[in-house]
C-alpha distance (Angstrom), angle and dihedral (degrees) to the residues before:
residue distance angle dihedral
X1 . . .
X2 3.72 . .
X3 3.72 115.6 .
X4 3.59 120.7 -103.7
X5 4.01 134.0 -120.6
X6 3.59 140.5 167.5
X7 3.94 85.7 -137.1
X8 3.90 140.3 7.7
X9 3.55 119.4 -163.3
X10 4.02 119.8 -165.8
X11 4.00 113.2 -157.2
X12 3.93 124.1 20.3
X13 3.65 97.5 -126.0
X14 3.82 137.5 129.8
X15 3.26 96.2 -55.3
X16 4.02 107.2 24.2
X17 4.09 87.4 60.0
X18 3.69 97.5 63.1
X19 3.98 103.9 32.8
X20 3.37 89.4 54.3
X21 3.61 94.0 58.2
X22 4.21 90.8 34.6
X23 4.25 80.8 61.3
X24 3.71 96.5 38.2
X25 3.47 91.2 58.0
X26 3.92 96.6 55.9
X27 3.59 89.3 61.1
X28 4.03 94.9 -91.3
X29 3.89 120.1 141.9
X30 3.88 108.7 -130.8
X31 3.09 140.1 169.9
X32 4.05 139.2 -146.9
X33 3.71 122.6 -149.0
X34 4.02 112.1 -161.6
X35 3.52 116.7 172.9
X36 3.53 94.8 -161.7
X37 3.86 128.1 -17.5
X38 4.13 126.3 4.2
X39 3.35 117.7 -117.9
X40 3.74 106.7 58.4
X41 3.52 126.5 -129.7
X42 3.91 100.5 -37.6
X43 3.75 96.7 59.5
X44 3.92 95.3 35.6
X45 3.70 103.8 38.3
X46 3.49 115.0 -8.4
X47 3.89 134.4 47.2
X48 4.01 102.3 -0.3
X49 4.24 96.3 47.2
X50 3.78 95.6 35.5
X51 4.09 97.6 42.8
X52 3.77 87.5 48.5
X53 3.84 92.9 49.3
X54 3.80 91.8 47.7
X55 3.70 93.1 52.9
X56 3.85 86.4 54.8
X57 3.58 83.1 51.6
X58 3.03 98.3 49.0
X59 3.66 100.2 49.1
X60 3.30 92.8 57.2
X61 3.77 91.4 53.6
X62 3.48 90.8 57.0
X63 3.62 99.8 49.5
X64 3.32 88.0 62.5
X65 3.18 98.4 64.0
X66 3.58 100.7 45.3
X67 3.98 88.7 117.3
X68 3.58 86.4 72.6
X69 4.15 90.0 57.6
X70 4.06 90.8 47.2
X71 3.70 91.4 -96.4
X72 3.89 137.1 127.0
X73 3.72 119.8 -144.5
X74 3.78 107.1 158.5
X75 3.70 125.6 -130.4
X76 4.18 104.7 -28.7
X77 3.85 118.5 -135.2
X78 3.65 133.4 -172.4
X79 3.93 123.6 -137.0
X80 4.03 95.1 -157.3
X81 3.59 80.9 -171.7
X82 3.71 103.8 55.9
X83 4.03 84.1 41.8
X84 3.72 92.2 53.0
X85 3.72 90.8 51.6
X86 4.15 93.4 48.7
X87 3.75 83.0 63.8
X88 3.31 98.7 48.1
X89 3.55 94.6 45.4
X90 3.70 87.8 53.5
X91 3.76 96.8 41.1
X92 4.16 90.6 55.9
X93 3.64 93.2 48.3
X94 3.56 97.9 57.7
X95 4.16 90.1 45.5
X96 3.51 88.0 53.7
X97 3.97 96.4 41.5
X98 3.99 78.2 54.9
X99 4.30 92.5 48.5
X100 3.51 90.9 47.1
X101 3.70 96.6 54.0
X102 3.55 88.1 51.0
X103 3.59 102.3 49.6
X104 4.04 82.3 53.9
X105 4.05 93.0 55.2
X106 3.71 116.1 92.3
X107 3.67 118.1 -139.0
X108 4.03 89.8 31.5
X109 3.72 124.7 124.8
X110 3.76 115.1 -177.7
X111 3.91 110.4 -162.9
X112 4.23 120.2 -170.3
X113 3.58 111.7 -145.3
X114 4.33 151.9 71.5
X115 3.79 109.6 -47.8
X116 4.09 113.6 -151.3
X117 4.06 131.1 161.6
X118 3.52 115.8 -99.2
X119 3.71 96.8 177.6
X120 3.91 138.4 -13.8
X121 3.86 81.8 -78.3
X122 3.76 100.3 25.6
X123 3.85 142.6 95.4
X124 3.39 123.1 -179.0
X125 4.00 118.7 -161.2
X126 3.54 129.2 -155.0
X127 3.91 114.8 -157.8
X128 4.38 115.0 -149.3
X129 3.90 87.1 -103.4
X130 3.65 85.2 60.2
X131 3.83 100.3 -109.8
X132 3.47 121.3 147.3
X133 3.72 140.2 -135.3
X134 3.96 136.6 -175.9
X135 3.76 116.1 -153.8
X136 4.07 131.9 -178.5
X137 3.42 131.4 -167.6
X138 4.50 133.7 156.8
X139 3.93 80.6 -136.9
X140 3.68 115.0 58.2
X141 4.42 118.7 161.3
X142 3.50 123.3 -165.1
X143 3.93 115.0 -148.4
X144 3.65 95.9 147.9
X145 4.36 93.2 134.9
X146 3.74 130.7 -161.4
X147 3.56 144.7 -65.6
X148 3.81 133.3 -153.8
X149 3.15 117.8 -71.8
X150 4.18 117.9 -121.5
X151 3.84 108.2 -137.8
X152 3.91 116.1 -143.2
X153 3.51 97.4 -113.5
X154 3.63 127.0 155.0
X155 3.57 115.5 -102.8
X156 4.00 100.6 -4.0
X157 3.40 88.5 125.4
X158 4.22 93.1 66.2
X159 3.89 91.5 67.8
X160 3.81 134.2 53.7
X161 3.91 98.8 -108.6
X162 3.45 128.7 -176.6
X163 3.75 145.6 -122.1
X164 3.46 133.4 -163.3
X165 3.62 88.8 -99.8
X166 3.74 101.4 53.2
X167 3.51 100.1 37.6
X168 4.01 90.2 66.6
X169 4.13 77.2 58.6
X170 3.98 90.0 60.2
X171 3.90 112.2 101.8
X172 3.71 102.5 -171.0
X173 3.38 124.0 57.0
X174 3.55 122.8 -97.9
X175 4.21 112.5 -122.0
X176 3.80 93.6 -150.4
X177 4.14 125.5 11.9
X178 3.39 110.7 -154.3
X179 4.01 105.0 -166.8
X180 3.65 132.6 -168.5
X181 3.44 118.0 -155.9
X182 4.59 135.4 40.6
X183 3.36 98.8 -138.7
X184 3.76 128.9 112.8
X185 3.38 94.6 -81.6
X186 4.18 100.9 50.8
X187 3.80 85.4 44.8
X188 3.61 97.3 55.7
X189 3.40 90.4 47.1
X190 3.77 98.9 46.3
X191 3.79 91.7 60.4
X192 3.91 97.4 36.1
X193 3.71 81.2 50.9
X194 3.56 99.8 42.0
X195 3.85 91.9 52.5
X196 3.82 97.4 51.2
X197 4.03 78.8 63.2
X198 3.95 97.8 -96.5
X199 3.79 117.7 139.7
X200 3.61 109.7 -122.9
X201 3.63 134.8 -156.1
X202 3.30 119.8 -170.8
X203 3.63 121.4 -159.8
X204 4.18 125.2 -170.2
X205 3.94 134.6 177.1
X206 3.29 97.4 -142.4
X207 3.89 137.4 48.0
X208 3.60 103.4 -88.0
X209 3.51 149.8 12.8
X210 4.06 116.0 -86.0
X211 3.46 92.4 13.6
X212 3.86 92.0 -160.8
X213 3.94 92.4 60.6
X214 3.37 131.1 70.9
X215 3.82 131.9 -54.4
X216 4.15 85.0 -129.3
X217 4.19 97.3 37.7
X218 4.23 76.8 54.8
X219 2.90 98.5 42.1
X220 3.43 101.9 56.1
X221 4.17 90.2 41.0
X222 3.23 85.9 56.3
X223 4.31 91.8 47.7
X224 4.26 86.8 50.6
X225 4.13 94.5 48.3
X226 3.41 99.6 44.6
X227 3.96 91.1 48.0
X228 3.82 81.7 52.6
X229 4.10 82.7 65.7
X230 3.79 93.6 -106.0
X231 3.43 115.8 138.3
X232 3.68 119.9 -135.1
X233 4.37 117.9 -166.2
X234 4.26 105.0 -173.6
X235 3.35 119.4 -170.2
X236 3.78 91.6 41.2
X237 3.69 129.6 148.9
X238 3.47 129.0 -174.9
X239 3.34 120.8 -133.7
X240 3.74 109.0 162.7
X241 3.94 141.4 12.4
X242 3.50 132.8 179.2
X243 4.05 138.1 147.9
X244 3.69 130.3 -67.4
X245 3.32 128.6 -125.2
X246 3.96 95.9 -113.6
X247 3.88 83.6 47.3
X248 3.77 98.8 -89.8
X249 3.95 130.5 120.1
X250 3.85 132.6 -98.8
X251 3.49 133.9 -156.7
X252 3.74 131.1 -153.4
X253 3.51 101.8 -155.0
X254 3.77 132.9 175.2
X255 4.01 123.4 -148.7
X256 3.29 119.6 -166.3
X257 3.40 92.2 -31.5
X258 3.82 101.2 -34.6
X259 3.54 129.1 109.4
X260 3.87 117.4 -134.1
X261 3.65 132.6 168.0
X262 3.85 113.6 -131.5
X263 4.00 116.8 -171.9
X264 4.02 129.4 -175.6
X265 3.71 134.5 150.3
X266 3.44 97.7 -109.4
X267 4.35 137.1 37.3
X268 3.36 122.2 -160.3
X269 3.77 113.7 -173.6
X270 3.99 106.4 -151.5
X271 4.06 102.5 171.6
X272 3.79 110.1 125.9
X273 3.30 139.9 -56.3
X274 3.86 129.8 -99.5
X275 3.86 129.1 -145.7
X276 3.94 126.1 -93.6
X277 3.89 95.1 -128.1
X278 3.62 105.2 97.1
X279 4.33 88.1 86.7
X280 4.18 88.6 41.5
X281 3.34 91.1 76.8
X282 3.65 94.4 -139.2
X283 3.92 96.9 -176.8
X284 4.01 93.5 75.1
X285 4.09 91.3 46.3
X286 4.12 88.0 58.5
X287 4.25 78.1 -128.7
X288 3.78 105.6 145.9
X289 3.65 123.6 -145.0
X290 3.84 130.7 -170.6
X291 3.82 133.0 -116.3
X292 3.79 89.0 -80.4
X293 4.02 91.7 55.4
X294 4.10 91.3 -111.7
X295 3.60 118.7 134.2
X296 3.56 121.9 -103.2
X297 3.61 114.0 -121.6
X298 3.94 135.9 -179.4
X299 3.77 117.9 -142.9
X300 3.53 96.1 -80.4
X301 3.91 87.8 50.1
X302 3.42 90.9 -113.7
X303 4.22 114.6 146.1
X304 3.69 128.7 -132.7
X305 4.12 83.1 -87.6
X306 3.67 119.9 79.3
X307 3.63 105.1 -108.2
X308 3.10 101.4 5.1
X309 4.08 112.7 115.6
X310 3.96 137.5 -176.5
X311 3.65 128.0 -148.3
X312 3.93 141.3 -168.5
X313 3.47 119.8 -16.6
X314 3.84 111.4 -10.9
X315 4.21 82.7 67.0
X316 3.99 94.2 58.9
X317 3.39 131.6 -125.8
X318 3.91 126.6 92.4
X319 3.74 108.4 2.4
X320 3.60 101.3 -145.1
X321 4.15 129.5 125.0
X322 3.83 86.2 -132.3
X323 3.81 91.6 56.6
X324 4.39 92.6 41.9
X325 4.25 80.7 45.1
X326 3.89 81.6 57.3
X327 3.70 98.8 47.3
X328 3.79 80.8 55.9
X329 3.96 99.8 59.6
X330 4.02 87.3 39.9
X331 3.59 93.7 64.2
X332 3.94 98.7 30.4
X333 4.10 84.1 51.6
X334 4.33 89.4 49.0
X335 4.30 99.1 35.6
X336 3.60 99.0 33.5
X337 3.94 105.6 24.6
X338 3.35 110.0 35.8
X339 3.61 91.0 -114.7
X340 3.94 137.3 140.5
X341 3.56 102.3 -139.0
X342 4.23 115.5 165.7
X343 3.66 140.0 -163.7
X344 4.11 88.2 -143.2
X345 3.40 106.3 126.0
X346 4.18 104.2 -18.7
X347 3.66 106.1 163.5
X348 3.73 118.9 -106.7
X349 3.83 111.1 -133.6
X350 4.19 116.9 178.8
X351 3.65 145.3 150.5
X352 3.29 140.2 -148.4
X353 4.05 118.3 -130.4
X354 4.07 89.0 -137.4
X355 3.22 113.2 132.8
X356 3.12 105.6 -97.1
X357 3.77 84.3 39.4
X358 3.92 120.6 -128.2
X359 3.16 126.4 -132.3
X360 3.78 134.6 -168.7
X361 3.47 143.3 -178.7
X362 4.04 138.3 154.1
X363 3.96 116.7 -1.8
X364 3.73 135.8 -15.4
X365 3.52 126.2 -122.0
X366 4.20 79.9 -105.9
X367 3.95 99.4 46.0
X368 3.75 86.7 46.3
X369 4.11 92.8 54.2
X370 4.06 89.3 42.8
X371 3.32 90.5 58.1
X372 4.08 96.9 46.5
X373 3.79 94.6 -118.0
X374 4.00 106.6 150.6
X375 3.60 100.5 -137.4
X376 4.11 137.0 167.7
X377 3.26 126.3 -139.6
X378 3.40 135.7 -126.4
X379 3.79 124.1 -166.5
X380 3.83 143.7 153.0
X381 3.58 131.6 162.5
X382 3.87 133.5 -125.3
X383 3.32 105.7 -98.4
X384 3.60 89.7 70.3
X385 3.57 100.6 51.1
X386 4.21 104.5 88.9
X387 3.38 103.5 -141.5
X388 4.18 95.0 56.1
X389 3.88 82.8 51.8
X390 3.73 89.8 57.1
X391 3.11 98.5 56.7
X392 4.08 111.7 23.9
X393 3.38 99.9 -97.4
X394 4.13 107.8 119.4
X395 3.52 107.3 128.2
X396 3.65 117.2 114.6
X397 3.06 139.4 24.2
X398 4.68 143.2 -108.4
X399 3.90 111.7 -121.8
X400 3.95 121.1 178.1
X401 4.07 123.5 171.6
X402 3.88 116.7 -136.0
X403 2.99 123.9 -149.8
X404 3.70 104.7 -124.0
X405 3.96 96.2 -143.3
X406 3.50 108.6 29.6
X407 4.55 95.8 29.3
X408 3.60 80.1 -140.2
X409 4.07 109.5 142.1
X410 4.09 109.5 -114.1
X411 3.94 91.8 -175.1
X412 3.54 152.2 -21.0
X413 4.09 131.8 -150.5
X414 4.07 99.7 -171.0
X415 4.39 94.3 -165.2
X416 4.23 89.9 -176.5
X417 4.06 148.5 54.2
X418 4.18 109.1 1.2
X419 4.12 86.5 -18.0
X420 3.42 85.0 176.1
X421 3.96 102.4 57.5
X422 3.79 81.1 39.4
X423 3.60 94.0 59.3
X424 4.26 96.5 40.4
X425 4.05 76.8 56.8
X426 3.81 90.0 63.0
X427 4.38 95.3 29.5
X428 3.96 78.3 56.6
X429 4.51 87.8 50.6
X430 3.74 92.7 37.5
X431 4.75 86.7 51.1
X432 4.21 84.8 47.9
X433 3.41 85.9 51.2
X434 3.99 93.1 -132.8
X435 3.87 128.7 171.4
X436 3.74 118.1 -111.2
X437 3.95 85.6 -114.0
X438 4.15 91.7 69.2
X439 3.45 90.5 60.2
X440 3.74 95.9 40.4
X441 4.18 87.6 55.7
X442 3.93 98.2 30.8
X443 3.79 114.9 114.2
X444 3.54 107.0 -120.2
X445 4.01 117.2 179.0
X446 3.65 125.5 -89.7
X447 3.27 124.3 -88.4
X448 3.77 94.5 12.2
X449 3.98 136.5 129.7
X450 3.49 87.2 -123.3
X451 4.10 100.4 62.7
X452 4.24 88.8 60.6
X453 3.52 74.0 87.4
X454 3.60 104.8 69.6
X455 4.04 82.1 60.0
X456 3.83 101.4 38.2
X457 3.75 82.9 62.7
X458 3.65 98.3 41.0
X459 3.49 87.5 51.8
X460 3.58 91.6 57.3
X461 3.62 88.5 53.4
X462 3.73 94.8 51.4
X463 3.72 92.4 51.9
X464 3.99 97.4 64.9
């Protein structure tokens, strides 16, 4: 007979983590299925290794240019090693931080090994040594994430290419990254790349970077990278790749129209991700999935099968640990509180770890016109803003939509100095609900981020 639980939770990610502990400590047996480490894709892959690398990166990009600050440093190295190892470091402590907590929660079982339906009700779990398991619980959660995604490209499989995964493996630098892809990930890892003293080569399908921002935000990405000495080809498609002499990769690549031939030592493919379901064996759950392989969810993340719920990633949508941390507190709020808690329209805050960071919230100056909002603008760049002056940090520059008839903000992309805390500052105005003109009359502190916008707003003003 299978073995019974109040709760089984597949995947230790964002959101598994914390509603398993939220049900063990109501009394509920549950139990969490991890494959291979806790923490899901943040803490393995994602935010914790690549954050930590990029402020290795971009410490060393500041030290050299301490000149410009009145300071001598001497000629800066980087000891890939030594900055692999920080992340590593960092990466282990949190997974343990996350086993210890779990081996000090009653009612928690945490079981290592491949999680597949059985039954409508059943998972069956094979262990590494090949021993096998049959579970059952009315509650079963999906948090099982993503992995990258494996383009069809000719040839790919004759070199040793990279993901963002396995290049955080790598202990010696690469001489020239040649990366596939202009999304958030192939841009962080262009300039944390680039300033570690690879060459980088960056090259995108379409015509600009982050296609779903901007033309100007973009634009003006696009300005700060290449003046980093990255190299940026848009309108690329690859057609071929195959394997140097010297043991490197080329690319036949045509540009609008053109062929070119692109070599490097190294290829990371950054292009998407794709869902962890194919293994789950979906089919004998009754859990439907779309074309992509995600999960289909309602707004309480429930699937097609009673009691049966997916969370974070492997359901679609905006991959971010913020939004699976959310998915969390929805269905904590509805199965353990009573509540009625919804995906429906949730904003979607994020930044990107560029330096300068991005960061986004609410609609772009293009959602806003598709969907016939009349809106003004307001926009000013970095080098006005005092406290970037101060201390060297003016590229960039603060955007926010206004609504025209309410003055109520309907987004913000923040391209310069701690864009993301900039942006949370006006995510936190847009939640109170306040008019553009409390922010252009609040007293903020002197000399702070947060007083450039007493004359972003004033600008605004001005401008009519």
């Amino acid at each position: 007979m299978p073995e019974r639980f109040d709760a089984i939770i597949i995947g230790v990610g964002q959101a598994g983590k914390p509603l398993a502990q939220a049900f063990a400590q109501q009394g509920r047996s549950v139990v969490l299925i991890e494959r291979k480490f806790v923490g899901g894709t943040c803490i393995n892959y994602g935010c914790t290794p690549t954050k930590t690398l990029l402020a290795s990166a971009e410490m060393a990009y500041q030290a050299r240019r301490s000149s410009e600050y009145g300071i001598g440093t001497g000629e800066v190295s980087v000891d890939f090693k030594a900055v692999i190892q920080r992340k590593n470091d960092i990466v282990e402590m949190f997974r343990k931080g996350i086993e210890d907590s779990f081996a000090k929660t009653d009612n928690l079982t945490l079981i290592q090994g491949e999680a597949r339906f059985s039954g409508p009700k059943e998972v069956l779990i094979t262990a590494a040594d090949g021993q096998t398991r049959t579970l059952t619980a009315d509650l079963i959660f999906i948090n099982a994430g993503t992995h990258p995604k494996k383009p069809d490209t000719p040839g790919l499989d004759s070199v040793d290419w990279l993901t963002s995964t396995t290049l955080m493996d790598l202990t010696t630098l690469p001489d020239h990254l040649l990366i596939m892809g202009g999304g958030y990930i192939g841009i962080e890892f262009s300039q944390m790349l680039r300033r570690f003293g690879s060459k980088v080569t960056l090259l995108v399908r379409g015509g600009q970077l982050l296609p779903r921002e901007d033309p100007d935000v973009a634009e003006e990405l696009t300005k700060i990278l290449t003046d980093e000495g990255i190299k940026i080809h848009f309108n690329t498609n690859i057609e071929q790749v195959s394997e140097t002499t010297s043991g490197g990769v080329k690319l036949t690549a045509k540009t609008d129209g053109k062929t070119t031939h692109i070599s490097g030592s190294h290829l990371l493919v950054a292009v998407g991700t794709t869902p962890n379901t194919e293994a789950l064996n979906l089919s004998a759950a009754g859990v439907e999935t779309d074309d992509a392989g995600f999960i289909r969810v309602n707004d309480q993340l429930e699937t097609g099968q009673p009691g049966i719920y997916a969370l974070g990633d492997i359901k679609g949508g905006p991959a971010f640990t913020h939004i699976s941390y959310d998915d969390y507190r929805v269905v904590k709020q509805n199965l353990l509180e009573n509540g009625s808690a919804s995906i429906a329209n949730r904003p979607v805050p994020y930044t990107v770890f560029t330096d300068p960071q991005l960061g986004r919230i609410g609609l772009s100056e293009h959602e806003a016109k598709q969907q016939g909002k009349a809106v003004r603008v307001a926009k000013m760049p970095m080098e006005w803003v005092g406290r970037a002056i101060e201390t060297g940090h003016t590229k960039g520059f603060i955007k926010v939509l206004v609504d025209a008839n309410t003055d109520q903000l309907l987004g913000a992309a923040v391209l310069g100095m701690e864009g993301g805390e900039m942006m949370s500052l006006l995510q936190i105005a847009m939640m109170g609900q306040l008019p553009y003109q409390r922010l252009r009359d609040a007293v903020f502190a002197h000399p702070t981020l947060a007083e450039s916008l007493n004359n972003l707003f004033t600008n605004l003003d001005k401008n009519d």
